[in-house]
MARVO-414461 format. One record per residue: residue number from 1; x, y, z of N, C-alpha, C in turn. Coordinates in steps of 0.1 Angstrom, whole numbers. Example, Ala and Ser with C-alpha at 12.3 -4.5 7.8 and 13.67 -1.06 7.14 Angstrom:
% residues 2
R,num,n.xx,n.yy,n.zz,ca.xx,ca.yy,ca.zz,c.xx,c.yy,c.zz
R,1,132,-57,78,123,-45,78,132,-33,78
R,2,128,-22,71,137,-11,71,129,0,79
***
This chain:
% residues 125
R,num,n.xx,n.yy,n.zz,ca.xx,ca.yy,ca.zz,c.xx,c.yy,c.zz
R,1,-267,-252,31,-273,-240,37,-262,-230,41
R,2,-266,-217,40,-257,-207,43,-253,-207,55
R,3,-243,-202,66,-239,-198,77,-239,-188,81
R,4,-244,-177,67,-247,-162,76,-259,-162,71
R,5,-266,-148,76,-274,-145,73,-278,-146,53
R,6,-292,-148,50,-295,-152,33,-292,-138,29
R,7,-288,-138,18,-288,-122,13,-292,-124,-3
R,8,-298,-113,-7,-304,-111,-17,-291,-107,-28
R,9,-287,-116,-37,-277,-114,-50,-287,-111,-63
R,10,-277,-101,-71,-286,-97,-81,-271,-100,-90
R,11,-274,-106,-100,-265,-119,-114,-268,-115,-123
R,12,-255,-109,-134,-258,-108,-148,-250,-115,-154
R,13,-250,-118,-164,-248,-126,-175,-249,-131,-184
R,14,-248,-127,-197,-258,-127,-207,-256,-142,-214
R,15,-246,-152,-205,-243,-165,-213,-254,-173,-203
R,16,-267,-178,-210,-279,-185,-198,-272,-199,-191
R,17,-262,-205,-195,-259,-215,-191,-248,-211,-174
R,18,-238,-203,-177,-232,-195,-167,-240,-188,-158
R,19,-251,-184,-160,-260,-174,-152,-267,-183,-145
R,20,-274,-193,-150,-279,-205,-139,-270,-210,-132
R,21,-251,-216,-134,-248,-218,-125,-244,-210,-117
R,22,-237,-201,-120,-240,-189,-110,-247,-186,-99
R,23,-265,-184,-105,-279,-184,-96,-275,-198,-89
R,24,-273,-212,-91,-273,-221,-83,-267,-218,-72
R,25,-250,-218,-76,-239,-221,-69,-250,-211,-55
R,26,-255,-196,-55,-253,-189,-37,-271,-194,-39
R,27,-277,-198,-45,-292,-204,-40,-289,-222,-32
R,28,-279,-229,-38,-277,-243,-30,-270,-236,-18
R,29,-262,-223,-16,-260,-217,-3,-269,-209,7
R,30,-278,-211,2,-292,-207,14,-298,-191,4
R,31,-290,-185,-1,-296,-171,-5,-303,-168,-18
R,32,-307,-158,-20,-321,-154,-28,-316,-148,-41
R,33,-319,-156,-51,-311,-145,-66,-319,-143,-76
R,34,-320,-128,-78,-326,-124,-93,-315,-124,-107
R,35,-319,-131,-113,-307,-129,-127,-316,-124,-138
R,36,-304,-116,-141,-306,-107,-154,-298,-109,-169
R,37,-300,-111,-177,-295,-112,-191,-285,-100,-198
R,38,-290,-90,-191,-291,-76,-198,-288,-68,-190
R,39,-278,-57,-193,-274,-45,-181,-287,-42,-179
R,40,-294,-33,-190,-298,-21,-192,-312,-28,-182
R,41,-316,-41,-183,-332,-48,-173,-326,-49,-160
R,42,-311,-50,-157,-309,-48,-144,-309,-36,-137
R,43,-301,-25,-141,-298,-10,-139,-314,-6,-140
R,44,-324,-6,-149,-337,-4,-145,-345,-11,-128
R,45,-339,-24,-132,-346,-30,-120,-341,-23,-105
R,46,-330,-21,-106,-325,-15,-96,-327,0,-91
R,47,-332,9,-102,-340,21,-99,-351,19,-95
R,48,-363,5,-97,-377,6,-94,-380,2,-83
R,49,-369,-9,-80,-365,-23,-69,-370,-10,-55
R,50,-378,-16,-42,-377,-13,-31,-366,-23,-25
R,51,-361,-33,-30,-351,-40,-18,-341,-39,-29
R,52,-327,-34,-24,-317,-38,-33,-308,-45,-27
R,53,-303,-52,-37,-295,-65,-34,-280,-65,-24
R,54,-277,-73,-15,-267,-66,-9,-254,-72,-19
R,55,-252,-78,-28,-242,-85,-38,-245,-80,-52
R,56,-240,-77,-58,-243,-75,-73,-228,-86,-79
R,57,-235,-93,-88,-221,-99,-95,-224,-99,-107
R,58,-217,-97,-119,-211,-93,-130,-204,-99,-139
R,59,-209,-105,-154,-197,-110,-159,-191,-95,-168
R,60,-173,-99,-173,-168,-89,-173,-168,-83,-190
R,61,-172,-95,-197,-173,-89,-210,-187,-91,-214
R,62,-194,-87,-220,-207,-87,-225,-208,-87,-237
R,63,-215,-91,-247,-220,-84,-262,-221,-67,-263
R,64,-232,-66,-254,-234,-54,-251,-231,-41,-246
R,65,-222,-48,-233,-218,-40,-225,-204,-44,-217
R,66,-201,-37,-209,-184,-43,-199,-194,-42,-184
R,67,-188,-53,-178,-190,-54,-160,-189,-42,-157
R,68,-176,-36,-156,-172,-24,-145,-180,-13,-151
R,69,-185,-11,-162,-191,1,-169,-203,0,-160
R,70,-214,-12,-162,-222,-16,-154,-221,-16,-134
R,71,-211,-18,-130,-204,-15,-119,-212,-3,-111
R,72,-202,7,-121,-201,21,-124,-217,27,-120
R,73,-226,25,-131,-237,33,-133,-247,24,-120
R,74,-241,16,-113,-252,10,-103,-244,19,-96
R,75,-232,22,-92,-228,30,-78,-237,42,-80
R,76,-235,48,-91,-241,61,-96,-255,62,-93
R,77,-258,48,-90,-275,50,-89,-281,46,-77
R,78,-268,46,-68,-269,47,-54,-270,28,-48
R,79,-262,18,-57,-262,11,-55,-252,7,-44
R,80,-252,4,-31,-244,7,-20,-235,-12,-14
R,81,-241,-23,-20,-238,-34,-19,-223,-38,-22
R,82,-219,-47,-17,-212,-54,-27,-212,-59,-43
R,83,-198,-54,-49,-201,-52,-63,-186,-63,-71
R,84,-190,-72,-73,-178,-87,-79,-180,-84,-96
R,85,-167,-85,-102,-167,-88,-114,-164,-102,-114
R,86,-167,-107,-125,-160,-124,-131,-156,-126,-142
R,87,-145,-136,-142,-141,-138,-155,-137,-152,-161
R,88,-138,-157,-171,-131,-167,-169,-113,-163,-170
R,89,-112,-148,-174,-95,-150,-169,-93,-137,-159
R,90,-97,-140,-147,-98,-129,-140,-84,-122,-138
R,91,-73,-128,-144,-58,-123,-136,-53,-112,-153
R,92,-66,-107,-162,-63,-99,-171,-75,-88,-170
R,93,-77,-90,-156,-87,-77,-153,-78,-65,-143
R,94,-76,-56,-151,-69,-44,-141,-80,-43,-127
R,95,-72,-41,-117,-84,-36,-105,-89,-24,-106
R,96,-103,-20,-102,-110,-12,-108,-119,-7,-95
R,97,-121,8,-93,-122,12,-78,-141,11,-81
R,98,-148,4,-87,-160,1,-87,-163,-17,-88
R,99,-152,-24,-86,-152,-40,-82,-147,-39,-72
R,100,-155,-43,-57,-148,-48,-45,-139,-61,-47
R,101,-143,-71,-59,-141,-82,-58,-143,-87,-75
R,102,-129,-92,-81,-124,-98,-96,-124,-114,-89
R,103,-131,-118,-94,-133,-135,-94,-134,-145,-106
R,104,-131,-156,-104,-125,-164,-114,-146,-171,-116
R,105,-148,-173,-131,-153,-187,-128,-147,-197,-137
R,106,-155,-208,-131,-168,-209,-124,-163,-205,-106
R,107,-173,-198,-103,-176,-195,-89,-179,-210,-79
R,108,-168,-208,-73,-167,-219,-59,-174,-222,-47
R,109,-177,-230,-39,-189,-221,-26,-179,-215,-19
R,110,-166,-215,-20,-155,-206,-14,-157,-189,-12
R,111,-159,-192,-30,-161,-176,-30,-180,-171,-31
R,112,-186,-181,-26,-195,-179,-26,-198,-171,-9
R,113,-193,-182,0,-190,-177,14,-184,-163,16
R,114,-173,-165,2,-166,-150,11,-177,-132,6
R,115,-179,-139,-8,-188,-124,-9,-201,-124,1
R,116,-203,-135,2,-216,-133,12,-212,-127,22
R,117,-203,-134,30,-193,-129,42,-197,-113,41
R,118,-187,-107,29,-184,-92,31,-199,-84,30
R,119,-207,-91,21,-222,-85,19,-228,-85,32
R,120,-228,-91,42,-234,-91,52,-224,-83,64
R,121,-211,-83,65,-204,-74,71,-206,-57,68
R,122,-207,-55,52,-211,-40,47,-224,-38,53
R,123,-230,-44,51,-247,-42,57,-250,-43,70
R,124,-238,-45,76,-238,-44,94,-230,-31,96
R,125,-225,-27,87,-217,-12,93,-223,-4,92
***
């Protein structure tokens, strides 16, 4: 169970096996996750959504698309959360002023705590 308050993460990733553990790893930590396959069904969901997510996480290469591109057009669309890329080689991602947070996976409850941590610190300021 979580330690801070549950927060609502919204997970992309178009590899289904990575995206369930993903969805696991912060749902066995108490909090609430929609995963998406696809930028373009999240970036919609996120214009229709009445609750948006206070975590958005991201893998960084896609078929279709790049994380930070995706990043990008949720800031643009007034997405105001915490915003994590991932990678499996996170230390060949330049830092990027639309990733709070470049993370390695598989995702740890380490770094499960800390995004939550900052998601619930942003949403208290």
């Amino acid at each position: 169970m979580c330690s801070s308050t549950p927060q609502l993460c919204w997970i992309l990733d178009d590899c289904p096996l990575s995206r369930r553990l993903v969805a696991a790893r912060f749902t066995q930590a108490g909090h609430r996750v929609e995963a998406f396959s696809d930028a373009r069904d999240l970036l919609t969901h996120l214009k229709r959504s009445t609750e948006h997510a206070a975590l958005l996480i991201t893998d960084e290469q896609m078929p279709a698309s790049r994380g930070q591109d995706l990043l990008e057009a949720a800031r643009a669309l007034g997405f105001k959360g915490v915003r994590a890329l991932m990678s499996a080689s996170p230390e060949l991602i330049a830092p990027t002023r639309f990733a709070d947070f470049i993370i390695a996976k598989p995702i740890t409850p380490e770094v499960v705590a800390t995004l939550t941590a900052h998601a619930a610190s942003k949403k208290a300021a």
